[in-house]
N, CA, C and O atoms as a Tinker XYZ file with bonds, in Angstrom:
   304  protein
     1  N     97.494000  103.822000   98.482000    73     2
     2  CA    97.360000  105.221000   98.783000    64     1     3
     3  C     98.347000  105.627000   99.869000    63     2     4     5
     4  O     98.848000  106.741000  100.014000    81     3
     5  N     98.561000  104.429000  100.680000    73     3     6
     6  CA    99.347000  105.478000  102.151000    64     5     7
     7  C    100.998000  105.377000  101.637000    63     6     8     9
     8  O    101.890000  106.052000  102.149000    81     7
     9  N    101.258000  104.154000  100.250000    73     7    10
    10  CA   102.827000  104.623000   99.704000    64     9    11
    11  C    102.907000  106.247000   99.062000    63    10    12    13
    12  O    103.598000  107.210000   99.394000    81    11
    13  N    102.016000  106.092000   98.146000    73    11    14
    14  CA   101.838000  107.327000   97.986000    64    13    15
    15  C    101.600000  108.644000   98.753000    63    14    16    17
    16  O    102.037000  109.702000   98.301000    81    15
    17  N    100.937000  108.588000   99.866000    73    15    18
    18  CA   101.008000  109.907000  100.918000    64    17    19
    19  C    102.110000  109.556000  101.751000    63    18    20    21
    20  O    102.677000  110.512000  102.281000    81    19
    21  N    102.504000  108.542000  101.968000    73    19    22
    22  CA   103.074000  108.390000  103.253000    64    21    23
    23  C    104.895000  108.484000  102.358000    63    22    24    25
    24  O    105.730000  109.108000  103.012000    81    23
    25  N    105.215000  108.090000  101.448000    73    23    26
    26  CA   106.275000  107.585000  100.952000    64    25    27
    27  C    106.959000  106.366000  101.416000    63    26    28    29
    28  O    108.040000  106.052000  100.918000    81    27
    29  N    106.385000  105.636000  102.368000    73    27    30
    30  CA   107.363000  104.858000  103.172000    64    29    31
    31  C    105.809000  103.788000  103.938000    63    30    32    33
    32  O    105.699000  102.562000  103.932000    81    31
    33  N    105.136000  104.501000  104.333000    73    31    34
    34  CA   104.142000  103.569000  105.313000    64    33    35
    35  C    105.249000  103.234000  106.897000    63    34    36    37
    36  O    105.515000  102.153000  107.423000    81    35
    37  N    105.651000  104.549000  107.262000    73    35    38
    38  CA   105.750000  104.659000  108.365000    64    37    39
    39  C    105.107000  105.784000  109.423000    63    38    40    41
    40  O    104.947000  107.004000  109.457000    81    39
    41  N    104.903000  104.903000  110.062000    73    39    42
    42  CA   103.469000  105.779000  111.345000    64    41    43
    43  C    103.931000  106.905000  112.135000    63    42    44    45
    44  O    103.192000  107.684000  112.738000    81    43
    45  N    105.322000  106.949000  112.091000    73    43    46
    46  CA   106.101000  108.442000  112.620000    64    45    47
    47  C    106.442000  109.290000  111.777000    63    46    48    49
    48  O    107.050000  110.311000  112.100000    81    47
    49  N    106.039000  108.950000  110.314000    73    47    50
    50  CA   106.731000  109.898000  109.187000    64    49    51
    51  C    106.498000  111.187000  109.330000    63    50    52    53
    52  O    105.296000  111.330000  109.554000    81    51
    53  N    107.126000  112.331000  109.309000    73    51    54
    54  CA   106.886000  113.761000  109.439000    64    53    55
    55  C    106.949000  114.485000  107.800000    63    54    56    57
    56  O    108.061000  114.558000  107.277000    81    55
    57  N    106.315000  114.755000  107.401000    73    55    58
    58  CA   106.665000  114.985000  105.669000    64    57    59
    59  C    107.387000  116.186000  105.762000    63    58    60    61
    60  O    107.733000  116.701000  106.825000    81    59
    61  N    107.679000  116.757000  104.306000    73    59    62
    62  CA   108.171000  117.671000  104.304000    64    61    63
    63  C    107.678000  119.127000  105.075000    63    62    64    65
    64  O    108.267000  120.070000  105.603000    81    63
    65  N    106.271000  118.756000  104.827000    73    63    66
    66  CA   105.087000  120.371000  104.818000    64    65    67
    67  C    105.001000  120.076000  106.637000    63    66    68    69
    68  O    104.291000  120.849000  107.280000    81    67
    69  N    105.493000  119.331000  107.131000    73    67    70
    70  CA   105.081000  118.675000  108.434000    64    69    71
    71  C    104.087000  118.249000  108.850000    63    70    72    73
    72  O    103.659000  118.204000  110.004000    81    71
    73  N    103.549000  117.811000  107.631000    73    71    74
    74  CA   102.134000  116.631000  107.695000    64    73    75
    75  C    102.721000  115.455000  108.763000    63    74    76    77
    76  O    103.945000  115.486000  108.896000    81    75
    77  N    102.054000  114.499000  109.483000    73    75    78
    78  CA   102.308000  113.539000  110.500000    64    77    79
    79  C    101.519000  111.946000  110.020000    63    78    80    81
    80  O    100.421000  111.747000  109.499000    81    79
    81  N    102.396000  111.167000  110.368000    73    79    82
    82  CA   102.047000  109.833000  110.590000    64    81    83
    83  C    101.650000  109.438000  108.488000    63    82    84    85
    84  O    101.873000  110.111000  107.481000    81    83
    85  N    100.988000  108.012000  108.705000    73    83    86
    86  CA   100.740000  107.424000  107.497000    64    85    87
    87  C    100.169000  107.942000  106.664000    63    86    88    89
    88  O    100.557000  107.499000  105.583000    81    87
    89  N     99.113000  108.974000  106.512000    73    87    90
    90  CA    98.539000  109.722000  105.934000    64    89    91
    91  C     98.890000  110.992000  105.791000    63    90    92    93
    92  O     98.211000  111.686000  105.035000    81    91
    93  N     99.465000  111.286000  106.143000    73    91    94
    94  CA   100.770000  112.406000  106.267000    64    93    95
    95  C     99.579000  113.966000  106.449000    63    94    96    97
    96  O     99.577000  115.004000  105.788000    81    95
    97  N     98.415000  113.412000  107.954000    73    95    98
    98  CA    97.355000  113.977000  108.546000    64    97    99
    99  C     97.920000  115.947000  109.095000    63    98   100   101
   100  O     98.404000  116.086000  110.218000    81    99
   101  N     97.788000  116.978000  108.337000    73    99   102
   102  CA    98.101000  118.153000  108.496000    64   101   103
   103  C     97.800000  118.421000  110.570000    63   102   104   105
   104  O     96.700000  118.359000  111.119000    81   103
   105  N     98.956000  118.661000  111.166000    73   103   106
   106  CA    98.690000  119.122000  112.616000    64   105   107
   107  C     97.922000  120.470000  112.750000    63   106   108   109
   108  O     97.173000  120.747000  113.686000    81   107
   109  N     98.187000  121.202000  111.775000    73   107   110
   110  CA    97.485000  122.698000  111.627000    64   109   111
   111  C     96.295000  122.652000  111.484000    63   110   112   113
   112  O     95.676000  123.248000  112.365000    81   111
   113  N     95.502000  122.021000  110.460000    73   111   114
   114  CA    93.876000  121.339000  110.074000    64   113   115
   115  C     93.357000  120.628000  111.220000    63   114   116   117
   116  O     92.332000  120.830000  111.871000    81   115
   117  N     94.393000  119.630000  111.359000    73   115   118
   118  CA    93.875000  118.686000  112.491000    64   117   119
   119  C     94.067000  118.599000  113.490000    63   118   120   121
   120  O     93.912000  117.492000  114.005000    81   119
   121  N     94.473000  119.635000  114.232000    73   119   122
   122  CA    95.297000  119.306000  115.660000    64   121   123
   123  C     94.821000  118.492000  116.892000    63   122   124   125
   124  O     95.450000  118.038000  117.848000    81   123
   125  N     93.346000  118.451000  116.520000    73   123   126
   126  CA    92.767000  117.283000  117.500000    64   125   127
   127  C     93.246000  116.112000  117.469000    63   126   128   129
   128  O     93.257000  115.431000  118.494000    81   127
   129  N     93.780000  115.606000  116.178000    73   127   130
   130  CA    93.739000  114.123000  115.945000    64   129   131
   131  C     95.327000  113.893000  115.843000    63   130   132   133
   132  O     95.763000  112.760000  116.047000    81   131
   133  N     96.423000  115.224000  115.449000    73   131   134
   134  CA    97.591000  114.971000  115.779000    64   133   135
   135  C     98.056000  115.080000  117.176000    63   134   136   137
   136  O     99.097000  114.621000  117.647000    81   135
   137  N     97.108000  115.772000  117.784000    73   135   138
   138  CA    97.585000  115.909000  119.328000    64   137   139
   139  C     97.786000  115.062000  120.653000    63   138   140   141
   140  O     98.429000  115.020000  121.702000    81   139
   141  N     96.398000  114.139000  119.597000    73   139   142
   142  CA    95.565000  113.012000  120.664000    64   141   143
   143  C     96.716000  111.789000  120.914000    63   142   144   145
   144  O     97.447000  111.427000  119.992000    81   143
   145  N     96.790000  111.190000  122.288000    73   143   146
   146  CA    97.973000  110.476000  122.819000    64   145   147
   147  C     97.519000  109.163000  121.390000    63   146   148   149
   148  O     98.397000  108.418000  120.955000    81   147
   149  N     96.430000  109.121000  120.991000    73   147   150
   150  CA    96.036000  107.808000  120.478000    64   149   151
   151  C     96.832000  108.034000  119.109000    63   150   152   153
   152  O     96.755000  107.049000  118.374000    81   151
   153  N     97.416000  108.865000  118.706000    73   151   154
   154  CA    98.130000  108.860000  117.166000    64   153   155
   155  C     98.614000  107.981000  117.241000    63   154   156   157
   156  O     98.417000  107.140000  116.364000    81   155
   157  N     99.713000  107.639000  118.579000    73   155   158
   158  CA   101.498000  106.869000  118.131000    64   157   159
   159  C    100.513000  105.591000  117.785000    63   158   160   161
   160  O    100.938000  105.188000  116.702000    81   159
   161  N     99.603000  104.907000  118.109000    73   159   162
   162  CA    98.955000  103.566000  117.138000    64   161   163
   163  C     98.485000  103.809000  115.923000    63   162   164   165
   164  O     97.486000  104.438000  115.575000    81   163
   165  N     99.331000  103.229000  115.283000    73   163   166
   166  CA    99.123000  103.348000  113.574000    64   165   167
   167  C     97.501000  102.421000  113.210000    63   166   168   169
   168  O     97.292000  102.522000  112.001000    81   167
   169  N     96.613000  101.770000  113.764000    73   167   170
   170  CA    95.352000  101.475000  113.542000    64   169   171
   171  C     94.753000  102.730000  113.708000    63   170   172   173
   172  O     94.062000  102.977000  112.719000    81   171
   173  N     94.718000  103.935000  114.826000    73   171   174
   174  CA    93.988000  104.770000  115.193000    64   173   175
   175  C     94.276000  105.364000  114.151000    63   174   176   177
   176  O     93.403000  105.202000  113.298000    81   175
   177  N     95.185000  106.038000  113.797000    73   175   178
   178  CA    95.645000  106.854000  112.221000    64   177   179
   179  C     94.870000  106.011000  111.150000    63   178   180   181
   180  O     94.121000  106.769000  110.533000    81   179
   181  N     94.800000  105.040000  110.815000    73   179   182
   182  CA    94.254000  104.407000  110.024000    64   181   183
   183  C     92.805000  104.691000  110.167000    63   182   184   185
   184  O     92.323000  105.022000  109.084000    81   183
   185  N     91.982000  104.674000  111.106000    73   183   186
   186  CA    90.652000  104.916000  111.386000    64   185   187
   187  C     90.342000  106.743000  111.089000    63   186   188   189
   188  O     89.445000  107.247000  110.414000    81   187
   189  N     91.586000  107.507000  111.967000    73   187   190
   190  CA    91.053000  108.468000  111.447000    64   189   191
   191  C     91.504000  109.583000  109.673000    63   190   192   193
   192  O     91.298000  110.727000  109.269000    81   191
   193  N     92.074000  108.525000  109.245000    73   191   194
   194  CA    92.793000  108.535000  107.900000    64   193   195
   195  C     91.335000  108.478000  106.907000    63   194   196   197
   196  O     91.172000  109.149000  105.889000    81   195
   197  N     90.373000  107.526000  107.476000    73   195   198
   198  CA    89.377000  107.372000  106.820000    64   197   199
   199  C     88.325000  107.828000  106.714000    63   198   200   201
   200  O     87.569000  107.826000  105.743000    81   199
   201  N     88.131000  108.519000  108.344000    73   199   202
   202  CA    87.122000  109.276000  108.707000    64   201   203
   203  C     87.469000  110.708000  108.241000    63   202   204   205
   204  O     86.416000  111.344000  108.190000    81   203
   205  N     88.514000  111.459000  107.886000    73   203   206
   206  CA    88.789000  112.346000  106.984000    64   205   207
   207  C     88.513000  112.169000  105.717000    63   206   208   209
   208  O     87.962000  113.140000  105.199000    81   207
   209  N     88.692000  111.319000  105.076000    73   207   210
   210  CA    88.485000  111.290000  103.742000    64   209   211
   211  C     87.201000  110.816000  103.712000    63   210   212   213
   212  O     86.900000  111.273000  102.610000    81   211
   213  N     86.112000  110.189000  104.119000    73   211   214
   214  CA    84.721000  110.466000  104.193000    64   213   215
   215  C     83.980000  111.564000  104.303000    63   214   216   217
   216  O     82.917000  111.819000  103.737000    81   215
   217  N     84.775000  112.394000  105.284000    73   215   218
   218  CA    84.130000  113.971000  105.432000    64   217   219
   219  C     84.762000  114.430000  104.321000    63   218   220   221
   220  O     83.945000  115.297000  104.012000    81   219
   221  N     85.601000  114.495000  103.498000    73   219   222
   222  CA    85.572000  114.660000  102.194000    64   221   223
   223  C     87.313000  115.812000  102.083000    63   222   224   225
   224  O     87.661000  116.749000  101.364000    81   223
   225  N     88.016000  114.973000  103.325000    73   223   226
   226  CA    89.189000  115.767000  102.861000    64   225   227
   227  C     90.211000  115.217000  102.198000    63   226   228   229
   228  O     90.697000  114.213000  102.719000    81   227
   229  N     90.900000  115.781000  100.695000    73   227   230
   230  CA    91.393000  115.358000   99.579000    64   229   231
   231  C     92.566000  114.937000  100.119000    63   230   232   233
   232  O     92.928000  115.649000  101.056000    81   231
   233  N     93.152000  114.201000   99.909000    73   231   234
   234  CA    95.065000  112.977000  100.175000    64   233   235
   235  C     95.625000  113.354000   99.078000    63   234   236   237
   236  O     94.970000  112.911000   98.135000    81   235
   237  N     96.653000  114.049000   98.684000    73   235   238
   238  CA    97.474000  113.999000   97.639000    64   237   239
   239  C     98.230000  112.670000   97.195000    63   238   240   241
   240  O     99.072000  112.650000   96.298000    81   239
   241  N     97.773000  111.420000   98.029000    73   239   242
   242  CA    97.985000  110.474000   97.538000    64   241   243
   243  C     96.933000  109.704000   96.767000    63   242   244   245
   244  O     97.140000  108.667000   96.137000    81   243
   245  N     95.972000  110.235000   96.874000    73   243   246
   246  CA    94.982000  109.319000   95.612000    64   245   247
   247  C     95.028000  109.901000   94.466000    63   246   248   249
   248  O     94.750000  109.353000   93.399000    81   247
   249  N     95.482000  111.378000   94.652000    73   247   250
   250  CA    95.492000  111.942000   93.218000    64   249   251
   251  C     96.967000  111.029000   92.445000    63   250   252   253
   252  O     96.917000  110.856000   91.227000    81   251
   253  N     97.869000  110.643000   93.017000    73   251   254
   254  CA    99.328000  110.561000   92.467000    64   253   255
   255  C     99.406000  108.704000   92.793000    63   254   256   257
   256  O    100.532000  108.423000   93.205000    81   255
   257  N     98.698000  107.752000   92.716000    73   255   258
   258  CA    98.831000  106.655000   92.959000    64   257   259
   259  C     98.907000  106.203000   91.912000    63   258   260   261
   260  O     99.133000  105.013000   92.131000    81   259
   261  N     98.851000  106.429000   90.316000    73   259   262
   262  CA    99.226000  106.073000   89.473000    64   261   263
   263  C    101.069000  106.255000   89.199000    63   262   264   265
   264  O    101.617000  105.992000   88.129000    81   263
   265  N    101.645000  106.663000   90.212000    73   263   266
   266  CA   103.247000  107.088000   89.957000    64   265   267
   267  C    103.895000  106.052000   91.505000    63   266   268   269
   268  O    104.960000  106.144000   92.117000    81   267
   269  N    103.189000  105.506000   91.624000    73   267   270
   270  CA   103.530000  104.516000   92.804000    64   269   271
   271  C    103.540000  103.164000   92.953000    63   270   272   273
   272  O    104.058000  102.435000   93.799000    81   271
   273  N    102.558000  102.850000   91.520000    73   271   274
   274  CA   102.084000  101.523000   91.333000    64   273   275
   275  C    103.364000  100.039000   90.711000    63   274   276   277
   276  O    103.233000   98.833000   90.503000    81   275
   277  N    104.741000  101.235000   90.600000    73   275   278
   278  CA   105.895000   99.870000   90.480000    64   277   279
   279  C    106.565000   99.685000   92.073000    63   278   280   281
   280  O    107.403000   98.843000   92.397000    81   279
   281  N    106.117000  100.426000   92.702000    73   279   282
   282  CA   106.619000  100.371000   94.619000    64   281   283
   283  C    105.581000   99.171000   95.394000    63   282   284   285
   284  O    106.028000   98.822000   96.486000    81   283
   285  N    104.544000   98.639000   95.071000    73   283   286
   286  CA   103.514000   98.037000   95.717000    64   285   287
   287  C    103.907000   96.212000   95.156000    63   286   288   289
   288  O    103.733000   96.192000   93.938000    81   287
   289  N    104.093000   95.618000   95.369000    73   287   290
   290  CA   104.230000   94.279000   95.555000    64   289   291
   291  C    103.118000   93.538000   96.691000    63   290   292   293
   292  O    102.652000   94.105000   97.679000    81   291
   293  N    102.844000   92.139000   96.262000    73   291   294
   294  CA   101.646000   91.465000   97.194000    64   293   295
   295  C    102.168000   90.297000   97.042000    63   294   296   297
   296  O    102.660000   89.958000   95.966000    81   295
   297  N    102.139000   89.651000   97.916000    73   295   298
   298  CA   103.090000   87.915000   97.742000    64   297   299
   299  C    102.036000   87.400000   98.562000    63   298   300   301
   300  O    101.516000   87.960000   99.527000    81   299
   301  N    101.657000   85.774000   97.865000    73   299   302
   302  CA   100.545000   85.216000   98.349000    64   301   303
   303  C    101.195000   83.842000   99.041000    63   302   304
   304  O    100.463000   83.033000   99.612000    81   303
């Protein structure tokens, strides 16, 4: 999901719409959680990446993770 939102899975990514970080988390919606010094740690984004999408806000990356699935590699 975060290749797909994120394009990259980098924790400074700024998207086009100027969504922020791995989840590409809206500053306008969220400005608490883009504002907070705790973003630049990509675990904290991760925590609150999840706690958004529990309260039930939609990622345009779960809808589109079927168009991402030749970018994902796992080596054991």
């Amino acid at each position: 999901m975060l290749v797909a939102e994120n394009g990259t899975i980098d924790p400074n990514r700024v998207g086009v719409t100027n969504d922020l970080g791995l989840c590409q988390i809206s500053p306008y919606y969220h400005p608490e959680i883009t504002n907070d010094i705790r973003f630049k740690d990509w675990k904290w984004q991760i925590k609150k990446c999840y706690e958004l999408y529990k309260n039930g806000v939609t990622f345009y990356g779960l809808n589109n993770i079927h168009n991402i699935k030749h970018l994902i590699e796992f080596a054991f």
